[in-house]
C-alpha positions as CSV (number, residue, x, y, z in Angstrom):
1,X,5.8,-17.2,-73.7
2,X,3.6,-14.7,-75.9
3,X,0.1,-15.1,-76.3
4,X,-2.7,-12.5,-77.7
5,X,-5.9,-13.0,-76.8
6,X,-9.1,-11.7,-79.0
7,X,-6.5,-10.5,-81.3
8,X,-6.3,-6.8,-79.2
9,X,-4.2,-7.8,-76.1
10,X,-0.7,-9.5,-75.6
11,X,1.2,-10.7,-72.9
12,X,4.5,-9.6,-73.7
13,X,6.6,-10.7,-70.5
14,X,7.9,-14.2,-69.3
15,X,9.6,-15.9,-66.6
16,X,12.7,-14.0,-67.9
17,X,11.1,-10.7,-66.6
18,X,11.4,-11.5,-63.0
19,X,12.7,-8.9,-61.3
20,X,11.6,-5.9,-63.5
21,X,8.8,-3.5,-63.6
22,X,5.4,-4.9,-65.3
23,X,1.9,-3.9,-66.1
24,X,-0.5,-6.9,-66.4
25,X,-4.1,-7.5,-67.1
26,X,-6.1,-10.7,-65.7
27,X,-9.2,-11.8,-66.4
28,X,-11.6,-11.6,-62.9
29,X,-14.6,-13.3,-63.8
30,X,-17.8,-11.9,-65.7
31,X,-20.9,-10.3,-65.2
32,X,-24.5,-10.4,-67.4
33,X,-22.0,-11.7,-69.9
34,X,-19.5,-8.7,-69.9
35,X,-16.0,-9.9,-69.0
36,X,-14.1,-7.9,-66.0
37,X,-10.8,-7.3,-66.0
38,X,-8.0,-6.1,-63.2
39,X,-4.7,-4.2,-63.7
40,X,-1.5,-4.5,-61.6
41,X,1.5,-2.4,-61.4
42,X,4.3,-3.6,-59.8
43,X,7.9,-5.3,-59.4
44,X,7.5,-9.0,-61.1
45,X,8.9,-11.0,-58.1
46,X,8.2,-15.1,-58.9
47,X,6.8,-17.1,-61.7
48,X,6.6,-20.7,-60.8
49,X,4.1,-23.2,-60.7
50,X,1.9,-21.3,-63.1
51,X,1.7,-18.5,-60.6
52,X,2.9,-14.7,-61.3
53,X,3.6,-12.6,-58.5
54,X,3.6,-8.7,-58.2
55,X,5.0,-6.7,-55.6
56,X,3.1,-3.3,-55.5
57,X,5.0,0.0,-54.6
58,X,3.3,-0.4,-51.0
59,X,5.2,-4.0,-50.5
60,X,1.6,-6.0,-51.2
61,X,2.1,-8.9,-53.3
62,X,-0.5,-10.3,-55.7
63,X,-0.8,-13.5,-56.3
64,X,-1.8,-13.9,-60.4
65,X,-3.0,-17.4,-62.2
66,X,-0.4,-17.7,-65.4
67,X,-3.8,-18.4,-67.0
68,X,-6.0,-15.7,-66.1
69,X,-3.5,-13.3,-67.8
70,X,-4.3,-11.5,-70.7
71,X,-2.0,-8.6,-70.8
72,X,1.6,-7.8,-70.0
73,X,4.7,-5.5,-70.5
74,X,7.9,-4.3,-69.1
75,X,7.6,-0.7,-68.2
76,X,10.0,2.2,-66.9
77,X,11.8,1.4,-63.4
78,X,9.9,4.7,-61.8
79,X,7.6,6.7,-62.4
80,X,9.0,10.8,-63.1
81,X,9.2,12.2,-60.1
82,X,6.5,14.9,-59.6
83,X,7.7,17.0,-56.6
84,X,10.4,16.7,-53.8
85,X,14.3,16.5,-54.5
86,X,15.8,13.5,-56.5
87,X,17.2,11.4,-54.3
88,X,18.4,7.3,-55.2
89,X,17.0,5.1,-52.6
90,X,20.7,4.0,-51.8
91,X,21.7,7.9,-51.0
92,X,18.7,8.0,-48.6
93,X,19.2,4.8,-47.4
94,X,22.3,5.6,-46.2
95,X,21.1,9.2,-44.8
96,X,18.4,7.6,-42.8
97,X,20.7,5.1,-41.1
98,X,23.5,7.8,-40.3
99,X,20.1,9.9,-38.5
100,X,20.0,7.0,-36.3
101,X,22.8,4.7,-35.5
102,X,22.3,1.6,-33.8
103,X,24.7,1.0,-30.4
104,X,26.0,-2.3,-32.0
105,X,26.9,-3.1,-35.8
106,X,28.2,-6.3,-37.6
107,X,28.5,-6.5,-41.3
108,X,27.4,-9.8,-43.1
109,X,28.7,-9.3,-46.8
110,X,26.9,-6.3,-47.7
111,X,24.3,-6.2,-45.1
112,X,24.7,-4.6,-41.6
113,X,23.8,-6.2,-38.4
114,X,22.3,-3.8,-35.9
115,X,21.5,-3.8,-32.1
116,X,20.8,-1.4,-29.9
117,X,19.4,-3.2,-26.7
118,X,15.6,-3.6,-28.0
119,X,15.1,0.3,-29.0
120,X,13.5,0.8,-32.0
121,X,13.2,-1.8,-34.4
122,X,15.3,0.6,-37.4
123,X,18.4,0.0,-34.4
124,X,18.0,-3.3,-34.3
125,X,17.6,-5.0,-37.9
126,X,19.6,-6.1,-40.8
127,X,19.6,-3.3,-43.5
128,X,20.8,-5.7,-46.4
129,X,22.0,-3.5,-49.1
130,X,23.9,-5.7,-51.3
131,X,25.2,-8.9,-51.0
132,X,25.3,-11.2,-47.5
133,X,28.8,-13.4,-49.4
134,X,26.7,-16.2,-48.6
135,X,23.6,-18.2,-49.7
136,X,20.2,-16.7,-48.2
137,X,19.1,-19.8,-46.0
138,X,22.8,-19.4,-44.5
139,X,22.5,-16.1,-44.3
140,X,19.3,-15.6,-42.2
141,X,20.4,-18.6,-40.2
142,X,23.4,-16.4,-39.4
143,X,21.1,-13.3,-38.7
144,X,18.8,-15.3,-36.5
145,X,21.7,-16.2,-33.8
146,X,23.2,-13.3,-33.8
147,X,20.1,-11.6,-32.8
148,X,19.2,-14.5,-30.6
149,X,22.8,-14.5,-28.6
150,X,21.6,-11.0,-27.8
151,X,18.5,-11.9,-26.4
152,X,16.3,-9.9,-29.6
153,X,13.7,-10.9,-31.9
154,X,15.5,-10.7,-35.7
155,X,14.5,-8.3,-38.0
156,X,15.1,-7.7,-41.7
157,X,14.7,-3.7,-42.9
158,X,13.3,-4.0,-46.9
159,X,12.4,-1.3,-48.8
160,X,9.7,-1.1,-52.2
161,X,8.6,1.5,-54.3
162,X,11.8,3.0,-56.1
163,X,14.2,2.5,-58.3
164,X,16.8,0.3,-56.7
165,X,14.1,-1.2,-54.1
166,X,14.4,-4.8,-52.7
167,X,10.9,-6.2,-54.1
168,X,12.8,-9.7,-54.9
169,X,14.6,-10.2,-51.3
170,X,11.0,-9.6,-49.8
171,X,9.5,-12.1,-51.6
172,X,12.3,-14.7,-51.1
173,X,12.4,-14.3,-47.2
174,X,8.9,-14.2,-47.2
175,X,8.5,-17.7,-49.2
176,X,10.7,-19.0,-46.1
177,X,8.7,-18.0,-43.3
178,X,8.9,-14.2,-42.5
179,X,6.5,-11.9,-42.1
180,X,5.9,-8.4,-42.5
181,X,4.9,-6.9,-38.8
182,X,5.1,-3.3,-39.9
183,X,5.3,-0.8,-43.2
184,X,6.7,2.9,-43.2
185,X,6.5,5.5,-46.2
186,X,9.9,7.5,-46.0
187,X,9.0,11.0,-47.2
188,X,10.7,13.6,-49.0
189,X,10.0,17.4,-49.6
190,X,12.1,20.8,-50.3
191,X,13.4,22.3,-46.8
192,X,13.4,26.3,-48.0
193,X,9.1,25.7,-47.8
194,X,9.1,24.3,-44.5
195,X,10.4,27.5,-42.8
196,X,7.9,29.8,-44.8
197,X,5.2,28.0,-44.1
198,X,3.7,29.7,-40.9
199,X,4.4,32.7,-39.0
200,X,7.8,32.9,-37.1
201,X,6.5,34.0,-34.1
202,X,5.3,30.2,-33.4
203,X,9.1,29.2,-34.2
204,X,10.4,31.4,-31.6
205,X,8.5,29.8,-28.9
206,X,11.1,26.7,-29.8
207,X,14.5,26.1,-28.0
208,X,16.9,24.3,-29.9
209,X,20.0,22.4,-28.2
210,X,22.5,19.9,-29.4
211,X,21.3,17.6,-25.9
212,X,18.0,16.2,-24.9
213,X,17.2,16.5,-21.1
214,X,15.3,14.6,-18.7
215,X,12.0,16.7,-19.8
216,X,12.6,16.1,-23.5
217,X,12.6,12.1,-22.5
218,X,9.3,12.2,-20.5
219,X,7.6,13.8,-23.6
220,X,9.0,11.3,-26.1
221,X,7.8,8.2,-24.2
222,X,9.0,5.3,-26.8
223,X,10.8,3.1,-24.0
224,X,10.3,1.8,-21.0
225,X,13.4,3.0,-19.3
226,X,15.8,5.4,-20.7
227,X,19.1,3.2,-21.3
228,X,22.4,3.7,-22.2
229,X,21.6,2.4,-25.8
230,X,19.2,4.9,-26.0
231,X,20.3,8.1,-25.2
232,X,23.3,6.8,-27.3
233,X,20.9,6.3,-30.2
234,X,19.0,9.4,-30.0
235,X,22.8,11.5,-29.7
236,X,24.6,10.0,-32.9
237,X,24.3,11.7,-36.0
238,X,26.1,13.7,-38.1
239,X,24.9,17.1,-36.6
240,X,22.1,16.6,-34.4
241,X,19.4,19.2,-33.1
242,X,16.2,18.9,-30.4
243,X,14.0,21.0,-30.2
244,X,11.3,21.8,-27.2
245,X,8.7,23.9,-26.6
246,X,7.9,24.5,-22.8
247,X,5.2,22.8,-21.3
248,X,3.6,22.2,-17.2
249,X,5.9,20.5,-14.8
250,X,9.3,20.3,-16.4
251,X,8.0,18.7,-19.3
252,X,7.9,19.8,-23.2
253,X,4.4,20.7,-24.8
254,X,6.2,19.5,-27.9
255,X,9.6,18.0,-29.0
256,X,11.4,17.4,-32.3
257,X,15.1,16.2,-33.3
258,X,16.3,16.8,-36.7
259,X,19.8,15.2,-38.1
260,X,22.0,17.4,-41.0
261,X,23.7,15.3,-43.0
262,X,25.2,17.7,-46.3
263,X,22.1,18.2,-48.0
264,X,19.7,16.5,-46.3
265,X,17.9,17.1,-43.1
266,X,16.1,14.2,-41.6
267,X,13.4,14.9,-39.3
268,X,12.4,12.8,-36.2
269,X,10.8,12.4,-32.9
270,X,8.4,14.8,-32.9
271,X,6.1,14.5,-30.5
272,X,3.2,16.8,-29.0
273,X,1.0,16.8,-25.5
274,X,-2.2,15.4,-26.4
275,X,-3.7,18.1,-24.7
276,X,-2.0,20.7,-26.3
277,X,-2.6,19.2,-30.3
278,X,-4.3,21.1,-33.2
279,X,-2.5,24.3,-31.7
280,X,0.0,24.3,-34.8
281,X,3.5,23.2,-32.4
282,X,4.0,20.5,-34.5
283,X,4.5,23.1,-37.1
284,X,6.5,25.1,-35.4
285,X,8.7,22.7,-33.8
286,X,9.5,21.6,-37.6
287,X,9.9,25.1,-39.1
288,X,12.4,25.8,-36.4
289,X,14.4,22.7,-37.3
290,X,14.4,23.3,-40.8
291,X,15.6,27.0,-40.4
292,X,18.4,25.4,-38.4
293,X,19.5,22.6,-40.9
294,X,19.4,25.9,-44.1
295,X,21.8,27.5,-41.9
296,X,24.1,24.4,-41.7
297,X,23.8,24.3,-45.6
298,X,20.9,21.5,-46.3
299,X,18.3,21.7,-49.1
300,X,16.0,19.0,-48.6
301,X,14.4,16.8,-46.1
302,X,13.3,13.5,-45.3
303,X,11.4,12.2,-42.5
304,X,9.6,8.9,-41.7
305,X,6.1,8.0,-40.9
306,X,4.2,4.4,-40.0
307,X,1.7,3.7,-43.0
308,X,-1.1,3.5,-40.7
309,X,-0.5,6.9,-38.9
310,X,-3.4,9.2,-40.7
311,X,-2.8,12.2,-38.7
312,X,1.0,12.3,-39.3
313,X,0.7,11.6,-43.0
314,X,-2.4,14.5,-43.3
315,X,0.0,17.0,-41.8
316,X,3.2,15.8,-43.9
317,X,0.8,16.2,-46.8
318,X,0.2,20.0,-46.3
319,X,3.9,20.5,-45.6
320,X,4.9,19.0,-49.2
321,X,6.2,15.6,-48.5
322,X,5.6,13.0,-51.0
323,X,6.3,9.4,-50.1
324,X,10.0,8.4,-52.1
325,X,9.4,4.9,-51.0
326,X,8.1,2.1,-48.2
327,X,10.4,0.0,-46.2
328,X,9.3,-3.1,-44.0
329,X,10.1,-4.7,-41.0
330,X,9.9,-8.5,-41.2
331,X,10.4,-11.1,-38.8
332,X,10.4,-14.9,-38.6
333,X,6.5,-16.2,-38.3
């Protein structure tokens, strides 16, 4: 369907479209006689019932009347990449989930089934990148006892935002009953910066090891007790690092662990004494890392932080990270 309207403005994109990158213009409603208008940029994701749906880069969707449309096209997959290192959201994908391997793995088709005793929703959800080899009612079915015979609430890891993202699976498994519970922006930036960026006296105060101890577990605090699954999860990686700055009573003013994997450098698990923040060891901790992982030969780095987390994402800013794309967490309503 193609329509102009007032002979300036055409809807260019149909049904057909679903699944590709749109601009649209609706109609919102008028005011002293001067009509207002709303623009959306987004993944096209369902047009049924007279509906359109958009899936915005931060996983939102908008729900669009058919007839309240008065503008729409197809554009570019991505925007050009302004700063940070190219990167396909497959390659980091894949990077991320080698940074932090689950205890337990089973592959459906082309998606991975993860467990690692409760730790951590990222170890224990389905990172579908492909095909499950079997209809998608079946297929969550299937994910819902397997995550059920071990006692765990199932999760599904989506991603929006990129090139490559999974805007359509969201908006399927959403339409049968899942819901988002949580949103993450996984960052990129240029590694060489990280190390310049502050004097390297604070990095010296850092030990690096290839182990955690008991200390470095007290400061990170993000279980109740400290399993097998999860010292296994916080060891595995390709080459793994930890970092700790001493603190009162055995235990770390601040930690860190960063994972090398060729190029990349994912960064994780930093954490800080509340009493000891704004004094720059979150800094430090991360310089040290980084001058670690340009030793081992990477280039760039990645890291991940919640949506909602203002003070993480303020001091991510200053260190050059720009957000490559969002991934979500949904479970069954």
């Amino acid at each position: 369907m193609e329509f102009t309207t007032g002979g300036r403005l055409t809807v260019r994109i149909t049904p057909a479209d679903v699944g590709k990158r749109v601009s649209v213009r609706r109609l919102t409603g008028s005011v002293d006689g001067m009509e207002k208008f709303t623009d959306t940029v987004g993944v096209l994701t369902s047009w049924d019932d007279n509906v359109v749906l958009i899936t915005r880069r931060t996983g939102e969707t908008v729900r669009i009347a058919e007839s309240s449309l008065v503008a729409g096209k197809v554009v570019p997959a991505a925007p050009a990449r302004r700063r940070g290192p190219a990167a396909s959201f497959r390659e980091l994908t894949r990077v991320a989930a080698r940074a932090w391997r689950p205890v337990e793995r089973e592959a459906l088709g082309d998606w991975e089934l993860r467990a690692s005793g409760g730790f951590t929703r990222r170890a224990n959800s389905v990172l579908p990148l492909g095909d499950p080899g079997m209809p998608l009612d079946e297929a969550l079915a299937r994910v819902r006892r397997w995550y059920g015979l071990r006692s765990l609430p199932a999760y599904i890891q989506t991603a929006t935002g990129a090139e490559g993202t999974q805007e359509l699976l969201c908006t399927e498994i959403e339409a049968r009953g899942w819901r988002r519970e949580v949103t993450a922006e996984l960052r990129v930036g240029a590694l060489a910066p990280l190390v310049d960026g502050g004097p390297a006296a604070e990095a010296a105060r850092v030990r690096l090891d290839r182990s955690f101890d008991e200390g470095w577990l007290r400061r990170y605090q993000r279980f109740d007790e400290p399993g097998p699954h999860v010292l296994e999860v916080l060891g595995g990686g390709p080459s793994v690092w930890f970092a700790s700055v001493d603190g009162d009573d055995g235990v770390p003013a601040a930690i860190g662990r960063c994972v090398v994997d060729g190029r990349w450098a994912g960064f994780m698990a930093v954490e800080v004494d509340p009493a000891r923040r704004r004094q720059g060891l979150a800094s430090a901790v991360m310089r040290a890392l980084a001058a670690r992982a340009l030793e081992e030969g990477a280039s760039a780095a990645w890291l991940q932080v919640e949506s909602d987390n203002e003070a993480a994402g303020a001091l991510y800013d200053g260190m050059g990270f720009a957000t490559h794309h969002r991934y979500h967490h949904f479970r069954p309503a």
